[in-house]
PyMOL Python script that loads the backbone (N, CA, C, O; Angstrom):
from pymol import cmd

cmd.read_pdbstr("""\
ATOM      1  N   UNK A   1       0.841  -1.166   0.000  1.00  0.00           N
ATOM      2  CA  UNK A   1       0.000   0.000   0.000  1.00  0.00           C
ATOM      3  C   UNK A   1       0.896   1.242   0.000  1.00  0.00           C
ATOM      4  O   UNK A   1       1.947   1.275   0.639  1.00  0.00           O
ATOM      5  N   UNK A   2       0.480   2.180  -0.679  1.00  0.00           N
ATOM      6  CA  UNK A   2       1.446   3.639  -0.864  1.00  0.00           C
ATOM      7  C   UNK A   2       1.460   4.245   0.302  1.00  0.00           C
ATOM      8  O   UNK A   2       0.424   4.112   0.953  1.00  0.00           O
ATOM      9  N   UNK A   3       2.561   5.061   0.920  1.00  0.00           N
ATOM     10  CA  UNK A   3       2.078   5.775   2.099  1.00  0.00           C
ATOM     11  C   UNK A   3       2.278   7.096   1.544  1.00  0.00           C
ATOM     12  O   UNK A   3       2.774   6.998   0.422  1.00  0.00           O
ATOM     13  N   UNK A   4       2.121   8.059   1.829  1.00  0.00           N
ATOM     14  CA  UNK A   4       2.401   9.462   1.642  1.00  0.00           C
ATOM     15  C   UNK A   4       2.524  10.648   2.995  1.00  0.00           C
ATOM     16  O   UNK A   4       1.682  10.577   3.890  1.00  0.00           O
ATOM     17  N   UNK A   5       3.214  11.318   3.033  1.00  0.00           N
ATOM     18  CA  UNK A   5       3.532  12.349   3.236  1.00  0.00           C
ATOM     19  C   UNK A   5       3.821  13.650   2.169  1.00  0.00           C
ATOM     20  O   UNK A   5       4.005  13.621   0.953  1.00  0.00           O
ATOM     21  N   UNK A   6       3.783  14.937   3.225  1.00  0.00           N
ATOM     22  CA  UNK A   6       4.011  16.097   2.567  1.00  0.00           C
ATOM     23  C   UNK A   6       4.904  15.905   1.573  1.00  0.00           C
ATOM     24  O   UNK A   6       4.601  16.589   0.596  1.00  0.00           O
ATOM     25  N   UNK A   7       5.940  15.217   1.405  1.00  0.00           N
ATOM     26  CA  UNK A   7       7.110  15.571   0.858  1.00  0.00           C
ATOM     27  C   UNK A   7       7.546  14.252  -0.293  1.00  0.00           C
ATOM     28  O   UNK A   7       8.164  14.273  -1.358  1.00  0.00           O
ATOM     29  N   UNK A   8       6.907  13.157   0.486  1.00  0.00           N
ATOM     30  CA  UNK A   8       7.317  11.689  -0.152  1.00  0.00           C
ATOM     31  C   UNK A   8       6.413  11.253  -0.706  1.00  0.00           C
ATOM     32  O   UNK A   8       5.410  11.948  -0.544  1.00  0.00           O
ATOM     33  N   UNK A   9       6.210  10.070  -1.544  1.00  0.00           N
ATOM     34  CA  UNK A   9       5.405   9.214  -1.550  1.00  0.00           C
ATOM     35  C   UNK A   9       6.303   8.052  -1.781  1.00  0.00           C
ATOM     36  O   UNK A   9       7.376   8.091  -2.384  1.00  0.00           O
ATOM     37  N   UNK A  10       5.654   6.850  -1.149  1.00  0.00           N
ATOM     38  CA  UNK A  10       6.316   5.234  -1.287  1.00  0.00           C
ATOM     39  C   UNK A  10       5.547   4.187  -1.777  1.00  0.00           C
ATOM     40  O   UNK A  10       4.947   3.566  -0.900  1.00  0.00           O
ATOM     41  N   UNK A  11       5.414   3.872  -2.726  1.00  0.00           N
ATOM     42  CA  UNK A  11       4.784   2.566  -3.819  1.00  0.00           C
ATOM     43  C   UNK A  11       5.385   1.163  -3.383  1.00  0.00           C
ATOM     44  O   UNK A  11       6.569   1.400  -3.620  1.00  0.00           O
ATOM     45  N   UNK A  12       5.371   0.334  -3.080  1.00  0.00           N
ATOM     46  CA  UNK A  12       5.475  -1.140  -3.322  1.00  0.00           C
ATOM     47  C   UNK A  12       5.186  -1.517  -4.258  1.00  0.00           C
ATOM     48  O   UNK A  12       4.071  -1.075  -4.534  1.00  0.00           O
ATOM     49  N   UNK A  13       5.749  -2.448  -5.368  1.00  0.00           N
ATOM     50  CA  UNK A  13       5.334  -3.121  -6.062  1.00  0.00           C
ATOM     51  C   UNK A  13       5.975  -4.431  -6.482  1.00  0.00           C
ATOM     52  O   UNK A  13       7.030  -4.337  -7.110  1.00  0.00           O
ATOM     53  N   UNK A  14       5.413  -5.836  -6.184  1.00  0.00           N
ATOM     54  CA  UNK A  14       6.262  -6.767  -6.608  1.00  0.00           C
ATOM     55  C   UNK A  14       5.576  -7.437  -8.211  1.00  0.00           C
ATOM     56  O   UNK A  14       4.377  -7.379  -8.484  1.00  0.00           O
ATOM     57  N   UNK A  15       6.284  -7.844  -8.819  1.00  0.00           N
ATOM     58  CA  UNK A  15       6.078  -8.459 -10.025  1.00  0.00           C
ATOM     59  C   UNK A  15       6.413 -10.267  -9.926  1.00  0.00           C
ATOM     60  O   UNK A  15       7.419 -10.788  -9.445  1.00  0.00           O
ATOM     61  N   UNK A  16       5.705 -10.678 -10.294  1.00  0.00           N
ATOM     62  CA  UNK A  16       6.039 -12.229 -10.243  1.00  0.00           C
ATOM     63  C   UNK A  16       6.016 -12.810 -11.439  1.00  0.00           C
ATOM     64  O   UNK A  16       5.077 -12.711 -12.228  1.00  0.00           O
ATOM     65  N   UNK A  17       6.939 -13.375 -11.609  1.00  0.00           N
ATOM     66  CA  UNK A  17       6.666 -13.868 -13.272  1.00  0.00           C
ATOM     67  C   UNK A  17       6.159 -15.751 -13.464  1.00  0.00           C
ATOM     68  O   UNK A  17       6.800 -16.707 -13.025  1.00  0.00           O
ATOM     69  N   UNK A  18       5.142 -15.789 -14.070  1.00  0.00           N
ATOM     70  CA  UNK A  18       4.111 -17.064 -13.617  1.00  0.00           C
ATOM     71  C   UNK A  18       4.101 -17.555 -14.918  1.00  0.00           C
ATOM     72  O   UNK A  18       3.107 -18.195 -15.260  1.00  0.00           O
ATOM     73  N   UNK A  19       5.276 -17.335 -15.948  1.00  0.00           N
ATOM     74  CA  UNK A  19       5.271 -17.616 -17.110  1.00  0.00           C
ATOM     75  C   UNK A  19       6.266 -18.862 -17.576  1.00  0.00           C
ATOM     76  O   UNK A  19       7.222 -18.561 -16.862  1.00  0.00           O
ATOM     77  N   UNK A  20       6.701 -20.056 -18.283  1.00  0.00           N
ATOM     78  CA  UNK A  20       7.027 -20.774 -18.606  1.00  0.00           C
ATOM     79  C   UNK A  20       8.705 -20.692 -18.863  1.00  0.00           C
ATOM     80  O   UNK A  20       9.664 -21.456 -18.761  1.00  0.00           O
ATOM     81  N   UNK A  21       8.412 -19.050 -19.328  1.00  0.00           N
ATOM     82  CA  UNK A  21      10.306 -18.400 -19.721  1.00  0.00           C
ATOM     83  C   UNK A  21      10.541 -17.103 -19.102  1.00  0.00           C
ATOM     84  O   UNK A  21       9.793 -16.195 -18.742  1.00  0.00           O
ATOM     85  N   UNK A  22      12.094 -17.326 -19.081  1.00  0.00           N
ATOM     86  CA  UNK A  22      12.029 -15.765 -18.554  1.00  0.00           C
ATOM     87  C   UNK A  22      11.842 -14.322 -19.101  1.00  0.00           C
ATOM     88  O   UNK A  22      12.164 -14.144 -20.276  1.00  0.00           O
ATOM     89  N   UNK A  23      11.392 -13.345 -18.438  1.00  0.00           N
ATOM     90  CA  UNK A  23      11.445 -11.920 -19.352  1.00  0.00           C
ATOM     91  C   UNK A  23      12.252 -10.991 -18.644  1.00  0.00           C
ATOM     92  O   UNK A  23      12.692 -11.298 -17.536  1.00  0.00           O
ATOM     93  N   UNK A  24      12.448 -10.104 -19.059  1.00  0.00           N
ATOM     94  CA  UNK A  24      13.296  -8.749 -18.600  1.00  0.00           C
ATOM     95  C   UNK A  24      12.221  -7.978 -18.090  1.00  0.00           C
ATOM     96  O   UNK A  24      11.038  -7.851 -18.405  1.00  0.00           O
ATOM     97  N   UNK A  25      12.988  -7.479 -17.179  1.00  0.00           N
ATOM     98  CA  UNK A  25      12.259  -6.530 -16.296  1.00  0.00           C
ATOM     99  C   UNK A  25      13.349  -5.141 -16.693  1.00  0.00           C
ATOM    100  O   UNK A  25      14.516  -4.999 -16.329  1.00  0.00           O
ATOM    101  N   UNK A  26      12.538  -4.245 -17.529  1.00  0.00           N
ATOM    102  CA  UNK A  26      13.196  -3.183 -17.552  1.00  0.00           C
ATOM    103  C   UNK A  26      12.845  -1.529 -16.793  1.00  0.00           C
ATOM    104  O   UNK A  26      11.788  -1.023 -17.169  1.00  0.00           O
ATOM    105  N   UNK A  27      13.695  -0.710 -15.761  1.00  0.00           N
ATOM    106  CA  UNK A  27      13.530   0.107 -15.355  1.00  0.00           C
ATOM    107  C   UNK A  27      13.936   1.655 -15.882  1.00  0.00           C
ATOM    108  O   UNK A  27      15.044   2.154 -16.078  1.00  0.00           O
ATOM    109  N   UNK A  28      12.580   2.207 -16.032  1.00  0.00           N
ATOM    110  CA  UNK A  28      12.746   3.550 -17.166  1.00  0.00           C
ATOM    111  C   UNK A  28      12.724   4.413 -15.794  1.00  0.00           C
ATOM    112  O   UNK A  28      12.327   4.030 -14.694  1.00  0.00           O
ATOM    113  N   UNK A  29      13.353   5.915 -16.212  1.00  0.00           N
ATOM    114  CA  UNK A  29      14.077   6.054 -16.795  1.00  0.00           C
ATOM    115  C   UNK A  29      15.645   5.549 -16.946  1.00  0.00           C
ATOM    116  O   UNK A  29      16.430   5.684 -17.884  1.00  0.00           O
ATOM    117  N   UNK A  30      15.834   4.752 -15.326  1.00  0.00           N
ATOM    118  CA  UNK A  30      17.240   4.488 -15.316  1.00  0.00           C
ATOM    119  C   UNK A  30      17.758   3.230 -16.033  1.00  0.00           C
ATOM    120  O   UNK A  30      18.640   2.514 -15.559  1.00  0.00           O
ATOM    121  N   UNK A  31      17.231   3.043 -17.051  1.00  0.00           N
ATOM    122  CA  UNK A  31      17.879   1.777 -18.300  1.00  0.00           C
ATOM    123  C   UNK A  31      18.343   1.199 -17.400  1.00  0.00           C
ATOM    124  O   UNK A  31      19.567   1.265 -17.278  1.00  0.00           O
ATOM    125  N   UNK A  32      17.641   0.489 -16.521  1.00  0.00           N
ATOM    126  CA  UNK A  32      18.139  -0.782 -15.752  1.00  0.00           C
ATOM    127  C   UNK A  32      17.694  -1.981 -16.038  1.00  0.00           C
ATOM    128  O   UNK A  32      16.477  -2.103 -15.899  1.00  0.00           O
ATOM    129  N   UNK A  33      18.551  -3.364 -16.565  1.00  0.00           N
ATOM    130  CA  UNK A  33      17.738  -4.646 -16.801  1.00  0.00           C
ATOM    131  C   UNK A  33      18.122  -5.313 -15.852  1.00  0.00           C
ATOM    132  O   UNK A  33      19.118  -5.136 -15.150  1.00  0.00           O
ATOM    133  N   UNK A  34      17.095  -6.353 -15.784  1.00  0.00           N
ATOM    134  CA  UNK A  34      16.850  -7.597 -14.451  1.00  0.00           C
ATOM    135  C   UNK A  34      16.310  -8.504 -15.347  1.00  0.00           C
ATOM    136  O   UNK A  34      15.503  -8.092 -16.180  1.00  0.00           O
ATOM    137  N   UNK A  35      16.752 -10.144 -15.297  1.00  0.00           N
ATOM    138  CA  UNK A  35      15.893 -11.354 -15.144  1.00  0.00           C
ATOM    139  C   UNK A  35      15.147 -11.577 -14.304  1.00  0.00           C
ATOM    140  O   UNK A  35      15.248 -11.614 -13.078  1.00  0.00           O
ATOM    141  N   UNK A  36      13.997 -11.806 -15.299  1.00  0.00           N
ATOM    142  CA  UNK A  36      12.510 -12.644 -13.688  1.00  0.00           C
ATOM    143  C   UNK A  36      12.696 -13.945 -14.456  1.00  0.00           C
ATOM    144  O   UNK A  36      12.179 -14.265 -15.526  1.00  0.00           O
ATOM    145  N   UNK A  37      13.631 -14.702 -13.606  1.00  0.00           N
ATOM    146  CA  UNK A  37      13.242 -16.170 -14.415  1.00  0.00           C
ATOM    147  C   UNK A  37      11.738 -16.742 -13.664  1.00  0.00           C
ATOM    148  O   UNK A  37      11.087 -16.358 -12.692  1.00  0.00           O
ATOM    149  N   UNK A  38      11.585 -17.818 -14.631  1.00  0.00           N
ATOM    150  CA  UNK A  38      10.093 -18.541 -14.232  1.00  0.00           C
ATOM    151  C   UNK A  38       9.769 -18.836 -12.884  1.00  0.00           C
ATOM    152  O   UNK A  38      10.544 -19.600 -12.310  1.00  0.00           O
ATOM    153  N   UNK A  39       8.540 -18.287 -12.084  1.00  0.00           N
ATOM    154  CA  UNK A  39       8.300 -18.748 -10.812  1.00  0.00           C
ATOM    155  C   UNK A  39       9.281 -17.629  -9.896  1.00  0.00           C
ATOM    156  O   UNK A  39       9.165 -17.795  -8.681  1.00  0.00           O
ATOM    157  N   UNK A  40      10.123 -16.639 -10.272  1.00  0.00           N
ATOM    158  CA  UNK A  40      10.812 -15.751  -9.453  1.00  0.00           C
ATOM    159  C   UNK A  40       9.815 -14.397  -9.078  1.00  0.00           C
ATOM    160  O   UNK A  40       8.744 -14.134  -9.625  1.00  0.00           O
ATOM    161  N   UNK A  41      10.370 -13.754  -8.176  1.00  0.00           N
ATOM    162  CA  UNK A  41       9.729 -12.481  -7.898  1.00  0.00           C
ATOM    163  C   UNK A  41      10.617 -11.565  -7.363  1.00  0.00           C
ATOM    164  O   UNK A  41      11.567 -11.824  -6.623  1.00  0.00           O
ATOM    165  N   UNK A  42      10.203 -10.290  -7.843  1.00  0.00           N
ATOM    166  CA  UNK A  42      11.060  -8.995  -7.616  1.00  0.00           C
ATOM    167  C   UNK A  42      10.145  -8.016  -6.758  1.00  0.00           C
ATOM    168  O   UNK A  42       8.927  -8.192  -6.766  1.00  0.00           O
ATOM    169  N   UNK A  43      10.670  -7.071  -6.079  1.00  0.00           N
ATOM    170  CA  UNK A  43       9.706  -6.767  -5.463  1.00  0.00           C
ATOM    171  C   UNK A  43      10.477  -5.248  -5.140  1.00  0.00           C
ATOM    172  O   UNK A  43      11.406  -5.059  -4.354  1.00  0.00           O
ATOM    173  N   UNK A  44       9.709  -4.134  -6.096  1.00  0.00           N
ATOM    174  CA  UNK A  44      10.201  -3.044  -6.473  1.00  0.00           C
ATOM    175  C   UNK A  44       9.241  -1.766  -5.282  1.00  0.00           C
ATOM    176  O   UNK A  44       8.033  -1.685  -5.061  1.00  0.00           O
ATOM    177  N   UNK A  45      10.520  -0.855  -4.682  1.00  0.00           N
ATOM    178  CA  UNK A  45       9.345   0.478  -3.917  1.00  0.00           C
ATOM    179  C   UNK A  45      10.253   1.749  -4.167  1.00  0.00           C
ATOM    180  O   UNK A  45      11.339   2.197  -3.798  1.00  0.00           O
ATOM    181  N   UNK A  46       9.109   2.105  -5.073  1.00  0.00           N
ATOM    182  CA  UNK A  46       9.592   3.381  -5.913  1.00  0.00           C
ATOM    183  C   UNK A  46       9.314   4.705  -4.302  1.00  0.00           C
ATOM    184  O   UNK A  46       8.675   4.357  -3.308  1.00  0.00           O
ATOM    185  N   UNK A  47       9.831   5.851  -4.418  1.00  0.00           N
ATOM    186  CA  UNK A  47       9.546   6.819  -3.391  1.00  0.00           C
ATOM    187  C   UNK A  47       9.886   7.913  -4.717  1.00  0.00           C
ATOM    188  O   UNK A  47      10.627   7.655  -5.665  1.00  0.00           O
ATOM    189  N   UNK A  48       9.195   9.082  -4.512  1.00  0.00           N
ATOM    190  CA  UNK A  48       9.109  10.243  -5.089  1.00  0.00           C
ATOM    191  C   UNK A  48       8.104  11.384  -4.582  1.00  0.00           C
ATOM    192  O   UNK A  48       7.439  11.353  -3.547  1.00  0.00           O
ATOM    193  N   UNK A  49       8.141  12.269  -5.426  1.00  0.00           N
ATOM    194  CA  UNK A  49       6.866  13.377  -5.119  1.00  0.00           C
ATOM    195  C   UNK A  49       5.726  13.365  -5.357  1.00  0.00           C
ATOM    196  O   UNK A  49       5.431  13.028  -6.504  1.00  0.00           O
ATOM    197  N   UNK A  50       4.270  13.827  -4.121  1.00  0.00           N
ATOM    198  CA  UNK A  50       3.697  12.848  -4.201  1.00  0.00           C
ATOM    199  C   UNK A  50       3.118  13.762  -5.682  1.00  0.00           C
ATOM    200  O   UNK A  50       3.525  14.910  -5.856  1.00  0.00           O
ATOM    201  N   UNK A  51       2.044  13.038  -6.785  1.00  0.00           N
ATOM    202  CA  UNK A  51       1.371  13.743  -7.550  1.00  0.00           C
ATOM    203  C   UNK A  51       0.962  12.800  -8.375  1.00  0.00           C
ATOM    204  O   UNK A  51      -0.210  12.817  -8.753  1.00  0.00           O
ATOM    205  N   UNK A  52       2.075  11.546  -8.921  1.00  0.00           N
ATOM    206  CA  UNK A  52       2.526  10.967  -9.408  1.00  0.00           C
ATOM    207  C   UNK A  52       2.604   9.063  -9.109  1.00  0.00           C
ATOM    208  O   UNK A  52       2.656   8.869  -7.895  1.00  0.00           O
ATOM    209  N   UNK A  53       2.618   7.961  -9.777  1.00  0.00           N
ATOM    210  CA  UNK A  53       2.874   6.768  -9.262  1.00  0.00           C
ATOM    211  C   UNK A  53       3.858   6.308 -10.894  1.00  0.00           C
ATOM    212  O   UNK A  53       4.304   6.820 -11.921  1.00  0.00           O
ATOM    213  N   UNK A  54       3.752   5.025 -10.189  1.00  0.00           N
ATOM    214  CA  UNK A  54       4.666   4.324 -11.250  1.00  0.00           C
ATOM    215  C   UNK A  54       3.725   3.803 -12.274  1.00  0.00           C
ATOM    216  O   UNK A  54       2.548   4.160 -12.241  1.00  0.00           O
ATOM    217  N   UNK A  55       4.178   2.955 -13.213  1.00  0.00           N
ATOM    218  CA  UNK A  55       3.456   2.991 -14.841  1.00  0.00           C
ATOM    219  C   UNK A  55       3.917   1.725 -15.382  1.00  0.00           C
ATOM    220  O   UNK A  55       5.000   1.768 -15.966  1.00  0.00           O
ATOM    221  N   UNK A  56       3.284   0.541 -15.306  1.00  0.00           N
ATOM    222  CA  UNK A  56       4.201  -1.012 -15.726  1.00  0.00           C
ATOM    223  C   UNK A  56       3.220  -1.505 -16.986  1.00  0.00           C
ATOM    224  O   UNK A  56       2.007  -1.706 -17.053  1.00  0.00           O
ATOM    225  N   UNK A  57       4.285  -1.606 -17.935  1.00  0.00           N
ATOM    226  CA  UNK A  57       3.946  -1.932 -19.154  1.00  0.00           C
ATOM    227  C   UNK A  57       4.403  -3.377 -19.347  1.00  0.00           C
ATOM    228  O   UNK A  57       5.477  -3.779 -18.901  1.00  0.00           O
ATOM    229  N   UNK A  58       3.374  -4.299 -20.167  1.00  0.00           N
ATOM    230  CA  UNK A  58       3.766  -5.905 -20.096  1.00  0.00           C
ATOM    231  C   UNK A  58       3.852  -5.775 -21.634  1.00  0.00           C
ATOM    232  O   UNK A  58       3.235  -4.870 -22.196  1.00  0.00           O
ATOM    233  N   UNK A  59       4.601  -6.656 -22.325  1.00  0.00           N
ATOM    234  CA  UNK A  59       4.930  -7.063 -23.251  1.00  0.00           C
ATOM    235  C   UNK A  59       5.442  -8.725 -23.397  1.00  0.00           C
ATOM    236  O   UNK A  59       5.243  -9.388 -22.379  1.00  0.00           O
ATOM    237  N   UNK A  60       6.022  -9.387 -24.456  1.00  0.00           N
ATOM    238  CA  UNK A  60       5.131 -10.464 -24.382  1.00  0.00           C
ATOM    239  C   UNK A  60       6.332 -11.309 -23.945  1.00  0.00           C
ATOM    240  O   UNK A  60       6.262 -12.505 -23.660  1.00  0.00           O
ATOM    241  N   UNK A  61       7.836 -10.294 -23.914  1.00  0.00           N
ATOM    242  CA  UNK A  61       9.624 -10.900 -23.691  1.00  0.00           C
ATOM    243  C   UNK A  61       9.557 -10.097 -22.530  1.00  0.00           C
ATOM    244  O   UNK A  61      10.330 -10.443 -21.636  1.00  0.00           O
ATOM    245  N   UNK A  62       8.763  -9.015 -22.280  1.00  0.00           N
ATOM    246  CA  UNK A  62       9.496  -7.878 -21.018  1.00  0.00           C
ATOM    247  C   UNK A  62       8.556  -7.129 -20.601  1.00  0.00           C
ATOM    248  O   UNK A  62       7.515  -6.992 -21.243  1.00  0.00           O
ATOM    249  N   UNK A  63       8.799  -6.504 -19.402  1.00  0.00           N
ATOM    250  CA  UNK A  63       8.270  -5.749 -18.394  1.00  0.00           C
ATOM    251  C   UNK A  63       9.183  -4.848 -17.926  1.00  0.00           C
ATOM    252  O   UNK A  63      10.318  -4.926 -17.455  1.00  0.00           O
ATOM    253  N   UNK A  64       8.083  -3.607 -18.275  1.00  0.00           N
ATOM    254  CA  UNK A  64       9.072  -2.612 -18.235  1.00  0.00           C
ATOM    255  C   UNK A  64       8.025  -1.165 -17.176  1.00  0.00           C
ATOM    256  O   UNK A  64       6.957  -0.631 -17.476  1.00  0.00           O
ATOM    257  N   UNK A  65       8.877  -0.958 -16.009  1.00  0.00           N
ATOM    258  CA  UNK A  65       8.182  -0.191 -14.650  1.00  0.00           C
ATOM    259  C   UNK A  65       8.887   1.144 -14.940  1.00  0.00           C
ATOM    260  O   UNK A  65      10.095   1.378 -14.984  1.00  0.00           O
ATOM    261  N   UNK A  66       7.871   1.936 -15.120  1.00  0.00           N
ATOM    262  CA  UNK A  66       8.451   3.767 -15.196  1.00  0.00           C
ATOM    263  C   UNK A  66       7.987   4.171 -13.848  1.00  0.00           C
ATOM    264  O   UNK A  66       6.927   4.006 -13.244  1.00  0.00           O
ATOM    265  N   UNK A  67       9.726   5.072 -13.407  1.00  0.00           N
ATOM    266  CA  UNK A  67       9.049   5.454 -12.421  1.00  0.00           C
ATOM    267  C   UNK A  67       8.640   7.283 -13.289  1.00  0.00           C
ATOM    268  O   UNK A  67       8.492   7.621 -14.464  1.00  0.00           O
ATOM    269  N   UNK A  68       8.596   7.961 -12.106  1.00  0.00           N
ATOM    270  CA  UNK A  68       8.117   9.318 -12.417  1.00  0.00           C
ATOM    271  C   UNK A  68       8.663  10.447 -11.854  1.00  0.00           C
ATOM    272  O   UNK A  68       9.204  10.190 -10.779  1.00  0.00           O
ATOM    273  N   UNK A  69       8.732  11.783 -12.233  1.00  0.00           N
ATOM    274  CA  UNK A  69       9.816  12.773 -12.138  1.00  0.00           C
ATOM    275  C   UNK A  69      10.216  13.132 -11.201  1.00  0.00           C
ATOM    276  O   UNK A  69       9.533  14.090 -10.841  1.00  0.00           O
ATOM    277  N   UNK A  70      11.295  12.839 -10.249  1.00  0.00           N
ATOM    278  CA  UNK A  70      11.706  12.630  -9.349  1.00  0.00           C
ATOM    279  C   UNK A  70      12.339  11.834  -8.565  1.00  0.00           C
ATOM    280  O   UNK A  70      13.214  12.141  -7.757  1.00  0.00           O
ATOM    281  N   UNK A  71      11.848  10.650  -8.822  1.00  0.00           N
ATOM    282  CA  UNK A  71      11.419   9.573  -8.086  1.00  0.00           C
ATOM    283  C   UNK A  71      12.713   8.844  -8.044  1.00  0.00           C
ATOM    284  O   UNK A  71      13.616   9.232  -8.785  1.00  0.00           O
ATOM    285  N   UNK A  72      12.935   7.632  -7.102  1.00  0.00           N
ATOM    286  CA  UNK A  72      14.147   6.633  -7.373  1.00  0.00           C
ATOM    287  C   UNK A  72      13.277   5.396  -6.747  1.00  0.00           C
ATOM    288  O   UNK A  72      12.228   5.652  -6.156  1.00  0.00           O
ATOM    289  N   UNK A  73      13.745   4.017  -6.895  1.00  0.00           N
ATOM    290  CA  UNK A  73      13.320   3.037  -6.606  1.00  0.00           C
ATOM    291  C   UNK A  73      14.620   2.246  -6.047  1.00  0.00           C
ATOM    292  O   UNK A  73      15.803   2.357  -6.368  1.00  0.00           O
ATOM    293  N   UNK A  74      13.929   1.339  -5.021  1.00  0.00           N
ATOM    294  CA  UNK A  74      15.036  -0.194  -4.587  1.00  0.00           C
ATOM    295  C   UNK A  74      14.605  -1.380  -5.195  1.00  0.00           C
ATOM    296  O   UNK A  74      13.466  -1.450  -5.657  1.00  0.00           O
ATOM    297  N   UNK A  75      15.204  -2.100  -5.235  1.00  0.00           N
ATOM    298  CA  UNK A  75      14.754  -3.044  -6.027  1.00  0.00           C
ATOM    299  C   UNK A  75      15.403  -4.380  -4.779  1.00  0.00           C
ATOM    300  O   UNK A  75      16.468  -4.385  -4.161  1.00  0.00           O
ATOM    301  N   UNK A  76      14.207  -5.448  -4.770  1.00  0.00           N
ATOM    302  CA  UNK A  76      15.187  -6.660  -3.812  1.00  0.00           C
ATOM    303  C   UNK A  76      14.575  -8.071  -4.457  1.00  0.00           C
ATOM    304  O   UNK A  76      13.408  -8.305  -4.768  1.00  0.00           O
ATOM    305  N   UNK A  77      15.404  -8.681  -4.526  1.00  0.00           N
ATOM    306  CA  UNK A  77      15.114 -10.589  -4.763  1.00  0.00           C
ATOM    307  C   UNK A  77      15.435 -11.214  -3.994  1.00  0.00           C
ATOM    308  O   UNK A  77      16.597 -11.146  -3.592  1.00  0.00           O
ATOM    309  N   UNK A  78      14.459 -12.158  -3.425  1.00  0.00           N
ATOM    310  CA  UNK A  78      14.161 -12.880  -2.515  1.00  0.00           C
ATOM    311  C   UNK A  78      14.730 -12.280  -1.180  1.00  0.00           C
ATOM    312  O   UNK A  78      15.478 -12.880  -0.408  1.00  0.00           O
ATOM    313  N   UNK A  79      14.170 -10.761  -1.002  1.00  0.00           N
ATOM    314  CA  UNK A  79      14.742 -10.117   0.346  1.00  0.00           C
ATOM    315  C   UNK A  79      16.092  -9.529   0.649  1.00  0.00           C
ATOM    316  O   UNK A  79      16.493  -9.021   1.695  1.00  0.00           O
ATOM    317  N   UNK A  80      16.643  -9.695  -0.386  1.00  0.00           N
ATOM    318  CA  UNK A  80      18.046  -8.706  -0.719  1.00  0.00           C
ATOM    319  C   UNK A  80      18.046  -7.824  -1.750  1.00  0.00           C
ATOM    320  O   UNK A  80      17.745  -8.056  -2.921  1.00  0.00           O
ATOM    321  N   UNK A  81      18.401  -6.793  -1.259  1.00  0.00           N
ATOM    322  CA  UNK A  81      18.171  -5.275  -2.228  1.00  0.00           C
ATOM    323  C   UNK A  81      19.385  -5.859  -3.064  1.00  0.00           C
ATOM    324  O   UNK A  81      20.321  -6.451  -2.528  1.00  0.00           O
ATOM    325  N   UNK A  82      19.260  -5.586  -4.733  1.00  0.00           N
ATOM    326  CA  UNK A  82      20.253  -5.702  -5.489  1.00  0.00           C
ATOM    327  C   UNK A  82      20.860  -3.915  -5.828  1.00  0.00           C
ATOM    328  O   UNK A  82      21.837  -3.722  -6.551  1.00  0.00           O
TER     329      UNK A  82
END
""", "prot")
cmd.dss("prot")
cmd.show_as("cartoon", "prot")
cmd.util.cbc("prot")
cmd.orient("prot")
């Protein structure tokens, strides 16, 4: 669930990939790639200003999470921030 304050806002979002192969998980704007191999999960919490959320586009090789102007994200697999 998002929390917000005056100044912040914080998104959770995990992605699970429930698909047969793996896809890329790509992070806009910071051209960041990740493998979700099959049955894995990532589990992304964007923070920025609030006004704004994140934006996840599926495609049929990749997944690709925008955050928004400001903003930075952590990213962790299986409970370790990469």
């Amino acid at each position: 669930m998002p929390t917000v304050d005056a100044e912040m806002v914080t998104v959770p979002l995990v992605l699970r990939n429930v698909r047969s192969k793996t896809v890329t998980l790509v992070l806009e704007p910071w051209g960041e790639e990740h493998s979700l191999e099959p049955g894995s999960e990532i589990r992304l919490v964007f923070s920025g200003p609030p006004g704004d959320s994140p934006l996840v586009e599926w495609s049929e090789d990749c997944v690709t999470a925008y955050g928004w102007s400001g903003s930075t994200f952590r990213l962790f697999r299986d409970g370790i921030e990469l």
